[in-house]
Phi, psi and omega in degrees: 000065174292007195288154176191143162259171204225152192291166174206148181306133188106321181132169178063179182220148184243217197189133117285144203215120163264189201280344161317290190300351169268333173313285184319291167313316189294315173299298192296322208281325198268293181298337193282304176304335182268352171257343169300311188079170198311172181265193224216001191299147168290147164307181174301157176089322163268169175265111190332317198305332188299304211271280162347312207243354184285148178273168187237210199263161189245340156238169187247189215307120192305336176273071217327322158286334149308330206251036176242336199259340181237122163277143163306127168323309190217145165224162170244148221323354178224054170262155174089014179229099178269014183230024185300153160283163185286307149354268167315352172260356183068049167090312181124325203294321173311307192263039154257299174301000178278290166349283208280008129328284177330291194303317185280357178273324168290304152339327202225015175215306194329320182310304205292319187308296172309333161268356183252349165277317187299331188305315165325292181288324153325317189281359174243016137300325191268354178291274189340302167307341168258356151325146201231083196289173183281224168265309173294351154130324197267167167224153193271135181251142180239097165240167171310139161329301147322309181279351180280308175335302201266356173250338148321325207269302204269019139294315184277342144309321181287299169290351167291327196263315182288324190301301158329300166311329172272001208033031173287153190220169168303356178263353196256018177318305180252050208264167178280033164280331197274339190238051163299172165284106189324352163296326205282154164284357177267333167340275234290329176294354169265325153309319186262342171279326168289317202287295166330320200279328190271350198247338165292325186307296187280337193286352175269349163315283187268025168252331180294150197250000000 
């Protein structure tokens, strides 16, 4: 998967893209939406403000790639340690008073968050969908300054979510995850988390002035 994007006159950046690779983005792009979940619009009838003004859950996603894409607001020096001594949590009394920080911060923003990834993640399902491919199956994608913004936010949501699953950390760059066997089941999805990390690499690329 060597497509990577390139500056374009004007402003915005483009990709060649074969129709594997449009298959692929679209497919992680569809889980992406679905792990974000449905939007907050009122039903018929209702009144938009409710929806505007609703609150949102107070913990957070039981789901480890979710809860990588809505992270807690504040944590404290022994977050990420589930086996910390009561001694390294300070008692307790901190990483309570955090906790319950996290929840009401979660609470009054996580919705708004959430619409603003699917939006993300939407706009690079309708790219995809107006491609008009060629006679080789493949196309070129072209976008606006604005869609490198919203496919910028949700690549970097896609390797946040494939990193998790994979448990990669800053430390596996050169780790043996990285030199798997076309055998292993994690190939192909370690494959598509490097191939994101390069269409995010350049498209931040072609956003530098």
């Amino acid at each position: 998967m060597p497509g990577h994007f390139e500056p374009v006159p004007g402003g915005g950046a483009s990709v060649a893209l074969d129709d594997v690779e449009i298959s692929i983005l679209r497919s992680l792009a569809v889980q992406l939406l679905e792990l974000i979940g449905p939007g907050t619009e009122p039903v018929e009838g209702e009144d938009p403000l409710a929806a505007l003004f609703a609150e949102g859950p107070s913990e957070p996603p039981s789901d480890p790639a979710v809860a990588r894409l809505f992270p807690d607001a504040y944590r404290g020096p022994a977050a990420g340690k589930p086996d910390a001594k009561p001694d390294e949590k300070q008692g307790g009394k901190p990483d309570e008073k955090l906790a319950e920080a996290s929840a009401e911060f979660r609470r009054f923003t996580e919705n708004d968050l959430r619409a603003h990834k699917r939006e993300d993640a939407l706009a690079v399902v309708r790219a995809l969908d107006s491609l008009t491919p060629g006679a080789d199956g493949g196309a070129v994608l072209a976008l606006s300054p604005g869609e490198c913004v919203n496919w910028l936010r949700s690549l970097n949501d896609l390797r946040l979510t494939i990193g998790t699953r994979l448990e990669v950390s800053d430390e596996d760059e050169s780790s043996g995850l990285y030199r798997l066997p076309d055998s292993d089941p994690r190939k192909p999805m370690v494959m598509a988390y490097l191939w994101l990390g390069v269409l995010q690499e350049t498209l931040v690329e072609t956003l530098m002035p």
